[in-house]
LOLUMBA-658351 format. One record per residue (C-alpha): residue number from 1; x, y, z. Coordinates in Angstrom, 3 decimals, m for minus. Example, Ala and Ser with C-alpha at 12.3 -4.5 7.8 and 13.67 -1.06 7.14 Angstrom:
<pt><pos>1</pos><x>12.300</x><y>m4.500</y><z>7.800</z></pt>
<pt><pos>2</pos><x>13.670</x><y>m1.060</y><z>7.140</z></pt>
% end
This chain:
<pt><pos>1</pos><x>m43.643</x><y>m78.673</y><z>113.743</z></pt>
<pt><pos>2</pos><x>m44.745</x><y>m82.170</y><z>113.773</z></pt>
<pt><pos>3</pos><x>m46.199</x><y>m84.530</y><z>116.202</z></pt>
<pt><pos>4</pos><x>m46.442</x><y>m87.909</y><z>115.407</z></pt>
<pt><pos>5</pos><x>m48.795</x><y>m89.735</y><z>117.931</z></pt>
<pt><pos>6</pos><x>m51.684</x><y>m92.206</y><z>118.250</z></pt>
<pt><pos>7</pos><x>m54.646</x><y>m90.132</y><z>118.982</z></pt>
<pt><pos>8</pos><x>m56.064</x><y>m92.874</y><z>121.895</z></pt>
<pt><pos>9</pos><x>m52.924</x><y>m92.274</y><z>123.815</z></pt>
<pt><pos>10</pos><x>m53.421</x><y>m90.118</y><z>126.875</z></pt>
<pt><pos>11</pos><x>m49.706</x><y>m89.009</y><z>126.401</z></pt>
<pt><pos>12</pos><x>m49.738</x><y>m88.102</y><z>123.002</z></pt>
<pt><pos>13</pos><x>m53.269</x><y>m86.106</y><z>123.898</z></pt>
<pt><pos>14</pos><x>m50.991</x><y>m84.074</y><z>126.574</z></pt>
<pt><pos>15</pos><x>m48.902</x><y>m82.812</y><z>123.668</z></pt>
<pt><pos>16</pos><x>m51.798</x><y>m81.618</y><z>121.577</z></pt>
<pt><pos>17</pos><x>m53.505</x><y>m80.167</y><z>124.320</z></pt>
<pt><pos>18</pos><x>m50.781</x><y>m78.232</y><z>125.451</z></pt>
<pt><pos>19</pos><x>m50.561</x><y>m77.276</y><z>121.455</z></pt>
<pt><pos>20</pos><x>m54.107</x><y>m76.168</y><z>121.219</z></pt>
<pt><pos>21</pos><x>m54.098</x><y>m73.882</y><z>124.628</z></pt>
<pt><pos>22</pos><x>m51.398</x><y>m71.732</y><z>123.694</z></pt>
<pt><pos>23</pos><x>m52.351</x><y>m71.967</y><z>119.725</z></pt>
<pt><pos>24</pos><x>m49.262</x><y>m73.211</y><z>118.672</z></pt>
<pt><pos>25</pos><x>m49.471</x><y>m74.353</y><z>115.223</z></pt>
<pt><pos>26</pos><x>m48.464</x><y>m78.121</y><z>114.175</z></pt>
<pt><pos>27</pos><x>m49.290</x><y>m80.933</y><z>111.706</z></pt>
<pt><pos>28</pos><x>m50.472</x><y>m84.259</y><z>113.248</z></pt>
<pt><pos>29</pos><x>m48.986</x><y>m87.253</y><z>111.981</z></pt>
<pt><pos>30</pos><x>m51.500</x><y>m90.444</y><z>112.857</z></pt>
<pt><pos>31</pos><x>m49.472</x><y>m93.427</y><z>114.179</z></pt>
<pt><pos>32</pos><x>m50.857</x><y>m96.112</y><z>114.897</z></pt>
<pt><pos>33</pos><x>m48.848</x><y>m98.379</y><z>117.840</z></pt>
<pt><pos>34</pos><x>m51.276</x><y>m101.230</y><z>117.925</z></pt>
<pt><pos>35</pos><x>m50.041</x><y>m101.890</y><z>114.098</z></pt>
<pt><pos>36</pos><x>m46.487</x><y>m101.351</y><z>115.149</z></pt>
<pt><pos>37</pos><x>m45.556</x><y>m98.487</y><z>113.146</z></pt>
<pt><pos>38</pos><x>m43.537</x><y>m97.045</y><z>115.930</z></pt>
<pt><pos>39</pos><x>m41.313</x><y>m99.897</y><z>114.460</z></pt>
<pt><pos>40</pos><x>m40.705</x><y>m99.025</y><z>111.180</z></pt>
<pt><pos>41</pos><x>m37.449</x><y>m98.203</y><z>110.250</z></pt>
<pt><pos>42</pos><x>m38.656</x><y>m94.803</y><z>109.402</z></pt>
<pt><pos>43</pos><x>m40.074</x><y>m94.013</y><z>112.696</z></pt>
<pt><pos>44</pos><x>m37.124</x><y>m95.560</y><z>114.698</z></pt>
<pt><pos>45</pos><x>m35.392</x><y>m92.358</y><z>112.974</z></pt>
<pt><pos>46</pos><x>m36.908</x><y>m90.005</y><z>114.744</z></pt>
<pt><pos>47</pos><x>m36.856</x><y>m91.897</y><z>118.281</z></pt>
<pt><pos>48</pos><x>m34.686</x><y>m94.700</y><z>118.424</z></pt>
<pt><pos>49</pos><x>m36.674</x><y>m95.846</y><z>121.199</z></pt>
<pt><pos>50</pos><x>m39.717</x><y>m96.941</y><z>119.022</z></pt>
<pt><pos>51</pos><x>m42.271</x><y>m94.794</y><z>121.237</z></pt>
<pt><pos>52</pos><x>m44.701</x><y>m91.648</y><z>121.107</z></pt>
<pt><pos>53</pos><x>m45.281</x><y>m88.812</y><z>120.756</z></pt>
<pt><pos>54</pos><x>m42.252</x><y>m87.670</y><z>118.903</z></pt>
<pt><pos>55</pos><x>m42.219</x><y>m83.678</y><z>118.035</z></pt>
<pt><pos>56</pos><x>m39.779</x><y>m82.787</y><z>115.126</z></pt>
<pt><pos>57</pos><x>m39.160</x><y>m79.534</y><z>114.637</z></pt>
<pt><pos>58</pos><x>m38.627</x><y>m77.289</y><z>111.451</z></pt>
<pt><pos>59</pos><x>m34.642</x><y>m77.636</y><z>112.406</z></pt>
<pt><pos>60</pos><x>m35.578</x><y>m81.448</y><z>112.147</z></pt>
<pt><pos>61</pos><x>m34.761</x><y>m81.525</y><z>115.643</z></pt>
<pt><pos>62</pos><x>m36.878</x><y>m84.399</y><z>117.446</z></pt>
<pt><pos>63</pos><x>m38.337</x><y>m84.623</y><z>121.333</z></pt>
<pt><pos>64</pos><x>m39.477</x><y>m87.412</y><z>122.748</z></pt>
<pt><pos>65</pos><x>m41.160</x><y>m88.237</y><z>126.170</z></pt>
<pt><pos>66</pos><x>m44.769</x><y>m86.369</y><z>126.313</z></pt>
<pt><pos>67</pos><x>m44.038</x><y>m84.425</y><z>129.414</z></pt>
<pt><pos>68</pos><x>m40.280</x><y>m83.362</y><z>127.859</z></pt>
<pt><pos>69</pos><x>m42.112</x><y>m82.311</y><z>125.353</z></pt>
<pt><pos>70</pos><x>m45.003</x><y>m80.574</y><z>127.214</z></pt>
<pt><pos>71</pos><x>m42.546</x><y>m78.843</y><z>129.419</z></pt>
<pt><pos>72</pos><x>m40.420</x><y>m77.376</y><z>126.669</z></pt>
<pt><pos>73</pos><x>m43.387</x><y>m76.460</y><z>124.570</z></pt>
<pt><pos>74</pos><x>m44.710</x><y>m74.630</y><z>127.645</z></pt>
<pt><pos>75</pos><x>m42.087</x><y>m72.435</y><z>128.121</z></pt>
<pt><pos>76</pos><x>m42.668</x><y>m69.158</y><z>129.501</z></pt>
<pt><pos>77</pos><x>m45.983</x><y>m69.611</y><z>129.681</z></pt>
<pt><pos>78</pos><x>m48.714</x><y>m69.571</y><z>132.549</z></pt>
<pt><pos>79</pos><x>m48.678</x><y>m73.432</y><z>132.523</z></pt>
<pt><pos>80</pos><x>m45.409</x><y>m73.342</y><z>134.487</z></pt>
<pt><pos>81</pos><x>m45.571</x><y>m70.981</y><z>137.423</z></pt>
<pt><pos>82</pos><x>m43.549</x><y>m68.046</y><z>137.827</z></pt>
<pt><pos>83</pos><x>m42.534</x><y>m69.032</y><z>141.078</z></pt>
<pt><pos>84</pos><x>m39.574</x><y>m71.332</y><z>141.073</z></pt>
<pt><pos>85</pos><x>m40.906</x><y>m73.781</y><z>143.684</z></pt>
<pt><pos>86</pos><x>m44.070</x><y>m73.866</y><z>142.800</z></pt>
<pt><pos>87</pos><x>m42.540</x><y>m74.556</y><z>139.199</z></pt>
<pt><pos>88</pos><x>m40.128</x><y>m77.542</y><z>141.143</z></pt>
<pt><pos>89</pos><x>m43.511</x><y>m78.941</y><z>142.549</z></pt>
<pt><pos>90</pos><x>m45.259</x><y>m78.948</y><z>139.287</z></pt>
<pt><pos>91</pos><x>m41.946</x><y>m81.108</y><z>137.921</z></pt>
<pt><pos>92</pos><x>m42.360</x><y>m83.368</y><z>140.856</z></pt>
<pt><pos>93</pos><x>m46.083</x><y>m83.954</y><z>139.651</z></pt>
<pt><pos>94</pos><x>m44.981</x><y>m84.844</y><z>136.101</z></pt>
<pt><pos>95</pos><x>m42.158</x><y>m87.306</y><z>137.221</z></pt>
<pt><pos>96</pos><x>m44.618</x><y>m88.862</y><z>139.607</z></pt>
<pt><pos>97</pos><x>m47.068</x><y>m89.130</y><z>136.998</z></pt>
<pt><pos>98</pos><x>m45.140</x><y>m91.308</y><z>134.761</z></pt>
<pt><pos>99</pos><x>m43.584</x><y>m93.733</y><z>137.602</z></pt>
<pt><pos>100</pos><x>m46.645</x><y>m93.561</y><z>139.999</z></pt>
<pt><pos>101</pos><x>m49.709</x><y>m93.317</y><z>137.884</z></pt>
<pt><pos>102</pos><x>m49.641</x><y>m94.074</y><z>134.376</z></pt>
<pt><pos>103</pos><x>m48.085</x><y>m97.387</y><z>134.585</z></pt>
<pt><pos>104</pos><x>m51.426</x><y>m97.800</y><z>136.518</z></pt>
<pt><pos>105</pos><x>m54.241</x><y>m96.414</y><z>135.519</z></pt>
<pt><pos>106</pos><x>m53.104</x><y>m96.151</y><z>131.880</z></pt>
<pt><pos>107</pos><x>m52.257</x><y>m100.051</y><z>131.635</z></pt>
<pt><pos>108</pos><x>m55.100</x><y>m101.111</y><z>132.876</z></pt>
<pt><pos>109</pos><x>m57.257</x><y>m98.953</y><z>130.493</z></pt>
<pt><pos>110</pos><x>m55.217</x><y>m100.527</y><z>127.713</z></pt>
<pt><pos>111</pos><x>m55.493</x><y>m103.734</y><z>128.600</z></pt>
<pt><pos>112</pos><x>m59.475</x><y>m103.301</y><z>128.792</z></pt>
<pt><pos>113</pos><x>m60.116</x><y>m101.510</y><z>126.168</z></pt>
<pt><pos>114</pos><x>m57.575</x><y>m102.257</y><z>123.639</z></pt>
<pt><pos>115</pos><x>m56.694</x><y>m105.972</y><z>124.455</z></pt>
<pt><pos>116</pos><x>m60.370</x><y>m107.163</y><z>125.826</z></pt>
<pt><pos>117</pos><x>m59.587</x><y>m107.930</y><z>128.854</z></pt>
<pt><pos>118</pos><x>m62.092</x><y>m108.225</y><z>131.680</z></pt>
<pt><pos>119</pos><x>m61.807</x><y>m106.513</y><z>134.663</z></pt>
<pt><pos>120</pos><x>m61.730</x><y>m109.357</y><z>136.605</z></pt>
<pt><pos>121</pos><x>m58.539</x><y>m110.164</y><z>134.419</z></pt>
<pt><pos>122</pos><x>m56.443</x><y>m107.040</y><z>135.437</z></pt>
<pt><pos>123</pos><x>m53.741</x><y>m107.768</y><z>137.945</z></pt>
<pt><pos>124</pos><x>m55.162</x><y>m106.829</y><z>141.151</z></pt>
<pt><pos>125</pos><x>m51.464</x><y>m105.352</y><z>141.813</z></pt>
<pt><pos>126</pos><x>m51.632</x><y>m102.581</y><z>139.260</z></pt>
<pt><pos>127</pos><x>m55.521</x><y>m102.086</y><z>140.465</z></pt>
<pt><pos>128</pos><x>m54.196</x><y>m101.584</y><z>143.996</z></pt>
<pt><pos>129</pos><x>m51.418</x><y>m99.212</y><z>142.627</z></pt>
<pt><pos>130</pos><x>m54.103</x><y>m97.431</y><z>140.193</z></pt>
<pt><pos>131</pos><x>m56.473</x><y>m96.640</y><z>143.657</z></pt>
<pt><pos>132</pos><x>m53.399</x><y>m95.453</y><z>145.698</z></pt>
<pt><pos>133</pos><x>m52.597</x><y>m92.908</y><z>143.218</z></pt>
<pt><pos>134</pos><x>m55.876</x><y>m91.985</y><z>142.469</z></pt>
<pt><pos>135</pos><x>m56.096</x><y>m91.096</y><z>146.224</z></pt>
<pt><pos>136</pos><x>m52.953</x><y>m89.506</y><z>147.003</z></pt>
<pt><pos>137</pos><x>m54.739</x><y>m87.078</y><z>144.136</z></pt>
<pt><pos>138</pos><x>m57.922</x><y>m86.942</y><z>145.709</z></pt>
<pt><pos>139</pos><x>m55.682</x><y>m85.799</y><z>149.114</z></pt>
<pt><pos>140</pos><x>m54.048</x><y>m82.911</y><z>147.371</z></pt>
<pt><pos>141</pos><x>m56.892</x><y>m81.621</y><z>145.341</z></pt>
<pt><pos>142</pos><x>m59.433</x><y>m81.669</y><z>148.745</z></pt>
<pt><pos>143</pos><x>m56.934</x><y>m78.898</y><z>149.956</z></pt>
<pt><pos>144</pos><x>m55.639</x><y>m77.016</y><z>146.517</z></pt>
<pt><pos>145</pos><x>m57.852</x><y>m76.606</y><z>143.378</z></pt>
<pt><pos>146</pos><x>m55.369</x><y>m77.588</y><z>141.189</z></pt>
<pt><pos>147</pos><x>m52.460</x><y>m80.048</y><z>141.456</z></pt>
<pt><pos>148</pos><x>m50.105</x><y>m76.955</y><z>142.354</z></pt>
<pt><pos>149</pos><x>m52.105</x><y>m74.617</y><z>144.652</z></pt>
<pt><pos>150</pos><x>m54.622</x><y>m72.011</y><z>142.511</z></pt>
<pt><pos>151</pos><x>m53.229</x><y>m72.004</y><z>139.477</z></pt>
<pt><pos>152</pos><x>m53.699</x><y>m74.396</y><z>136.079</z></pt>
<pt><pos>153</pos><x>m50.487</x><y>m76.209</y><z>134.870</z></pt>
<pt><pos>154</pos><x>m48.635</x><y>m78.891</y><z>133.074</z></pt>
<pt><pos>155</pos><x>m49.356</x><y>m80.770</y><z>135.987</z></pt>
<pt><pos>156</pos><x>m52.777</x><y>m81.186</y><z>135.593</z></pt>
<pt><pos>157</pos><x>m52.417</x><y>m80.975</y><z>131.761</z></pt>
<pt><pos>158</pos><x>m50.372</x><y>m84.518</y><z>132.872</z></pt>
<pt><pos>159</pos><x>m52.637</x><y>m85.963</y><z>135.208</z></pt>
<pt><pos>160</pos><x>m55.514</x><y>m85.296</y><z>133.409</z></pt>
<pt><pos>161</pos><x>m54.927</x><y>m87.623</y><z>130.214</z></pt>
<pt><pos>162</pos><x>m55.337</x><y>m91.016</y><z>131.975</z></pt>
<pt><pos>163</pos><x>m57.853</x><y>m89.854</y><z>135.026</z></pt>
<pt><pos>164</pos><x>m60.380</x><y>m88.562</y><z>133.012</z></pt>
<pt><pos>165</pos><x>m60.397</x><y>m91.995</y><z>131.528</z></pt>
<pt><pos>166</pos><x>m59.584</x><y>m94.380</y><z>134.778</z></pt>
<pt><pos>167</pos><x>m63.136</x><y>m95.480</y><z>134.275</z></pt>
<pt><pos>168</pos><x>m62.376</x><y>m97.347</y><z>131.041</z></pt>
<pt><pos>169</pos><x>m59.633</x><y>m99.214</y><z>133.127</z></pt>
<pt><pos>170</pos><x>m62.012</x><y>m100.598</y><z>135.681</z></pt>
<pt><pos>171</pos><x>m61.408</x><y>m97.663</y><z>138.449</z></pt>
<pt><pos>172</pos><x>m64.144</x><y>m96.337</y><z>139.991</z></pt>
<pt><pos>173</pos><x>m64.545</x><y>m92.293</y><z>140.918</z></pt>
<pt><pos>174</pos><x>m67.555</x><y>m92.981</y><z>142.850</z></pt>
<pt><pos>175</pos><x>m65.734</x><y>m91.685</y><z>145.829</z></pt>
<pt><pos>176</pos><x>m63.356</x><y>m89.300</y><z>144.776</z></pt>
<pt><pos>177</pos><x>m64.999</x><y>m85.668</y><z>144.799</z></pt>
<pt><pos>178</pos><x>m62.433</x><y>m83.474</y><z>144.898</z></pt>
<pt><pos>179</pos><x>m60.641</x><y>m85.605</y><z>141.998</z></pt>
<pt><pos>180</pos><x>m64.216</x><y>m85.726</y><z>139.785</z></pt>
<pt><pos>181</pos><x>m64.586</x><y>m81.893</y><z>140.679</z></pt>
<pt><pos>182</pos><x>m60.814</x><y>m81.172</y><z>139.566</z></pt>
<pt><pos>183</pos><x>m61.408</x><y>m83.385</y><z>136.072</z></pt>
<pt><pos>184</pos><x>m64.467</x><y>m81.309</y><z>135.036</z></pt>
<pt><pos>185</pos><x>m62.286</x><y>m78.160</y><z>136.067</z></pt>
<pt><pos>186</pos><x>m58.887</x><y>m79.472</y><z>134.309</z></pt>
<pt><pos>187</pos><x>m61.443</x><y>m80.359</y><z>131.104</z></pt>
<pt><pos>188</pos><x>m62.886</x><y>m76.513</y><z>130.788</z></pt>
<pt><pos>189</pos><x>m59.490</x><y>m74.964</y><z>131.311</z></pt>
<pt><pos>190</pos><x>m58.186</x><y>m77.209</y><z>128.234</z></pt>
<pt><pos>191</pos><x>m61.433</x><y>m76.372</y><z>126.589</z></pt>
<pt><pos>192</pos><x>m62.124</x><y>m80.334</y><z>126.028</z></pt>
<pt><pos>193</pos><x>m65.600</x><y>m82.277</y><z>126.103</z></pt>
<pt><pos>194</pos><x>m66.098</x><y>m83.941</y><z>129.096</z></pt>
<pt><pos>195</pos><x>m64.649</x><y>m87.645</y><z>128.818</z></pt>
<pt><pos>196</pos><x>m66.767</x><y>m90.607</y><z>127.349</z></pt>
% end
C-alpha cells in the first residue's frame, strides 16, 4: 500500500506509526500541503476532499481520515482491546481527539511553527481550549497508565502525535506529570525518539 502524507503532520505520523509497530509494509509518498499539492488534480483523485493522509491500497482502494485509517489498519490487533467496551472507549478517545484536541493544540503548533507566528499572536481561545484538553488528559492518565486503563492503543497512538509536540505550539507541560510520564511511555511503546 501507499500512504501519501506530509511527514510534519502529527496525523499522517499516526498512520506510519501504526505501520511500523505491527511491520506492515508500505511506500511513503511525500506531500507536501504547505505547497498545495493536496490540490492537484491528481491528488483530489484519491480524496476528493484535498486532505492527508490518504492510504491506497493494492485494490486501488483509498482511506482517508488518519484515525479511519489507523483503526482499520489495526485490526485485530493488540492496539484495539479485546474487550468490546474498552474497545468503545478507545473510539471515544479518537473522536474526541479530532473535535477536542487537535483543532487545539495542533493549530496552534502550526501557526507557530509553520506560519511564524508569536505566541503572543495565537488566539487566546484555542490556547484556553489547548490547556483544557491537555488537562482532562492529565485527569485520566493520573488514574490509568494509558488512555484506556493498562493497556497501549490507538488511543494513545492518537493522542500522542500533537502532545508530544504541544510545546512547539506555545503549551507548557511544566505541570502535567502524569501527561509528561504517559508521552515518554506512549514514545517507547512506538519505539520513537523522544520529541524535539
Amino acid at each position: 500500500m501507499k500512504i501519501y502524507g506530509d511527514g510534519n503532520s502529527g496525523n499522517c505520523q499516526k498512520v506510519k506509526w501504526v505501520c511500523d509497530r505491527l511491520k506492515l509494509p508500505y511506500i511513503w509518498v511525500g506531500v507536501d500541503t504547505l505547497k498545495h499539492e493536496t490540490r492537484t488534480a491528481s491528488f483530489l483523485k484519491l480524496n476528493s476532499a484535498g486532505q492527508v493522509p490518504v492510504v491506497e491500497f493494492d485494490d486501488g482502494r483509498t482511506l482517508a481520515q488518519s484515525n479511519a485509517i489507523i483503526r482499520y489498519l489495526a485490526r485485530g490487533s493488540d492496539l484495539i482491546p479485546s474487550d468490546p467496551f474498552a474497545a468503545a472507549k478507545m473510539d471515544e478517545w479518537l473522536f474526541w481527539e479530532q473535535y477536542s484536541h487537535e483543532p487545539y493544540i495542533a493549530v496552534c503548533r502550526f501557526q507557530m511553527v509553520y506560519l511564524g507566528k508569536p505566541a503572543s499572536d495565537l488566539d487566546p481561545d484555542k490556547i484556553k481550549r489547548g490547556y483544557a484538553a491537555l488537562a482532562r488528559m492529565e485527569q485520566q492518565l493520573a488514574v490509568t497508565r494509558f488512555l484506556v486503563g493498562d493497556g497501549f492503543s490507538l488511543a494513545d497512538v492518537a493522542l500522542l502525535a500533537y502532545t508530544r509536540l504541544a510545546h512547539q505550539g506555545g503549551f507548557h507541560l511544566d505541570g502535567y506529570a502524569a501527561l509528561r510520564r504517559w508521552i515518554g511511555e506512549a514514545e517507547r511503546s512506538l519505539g520513537l525518539m523522544p520529541a524535539p
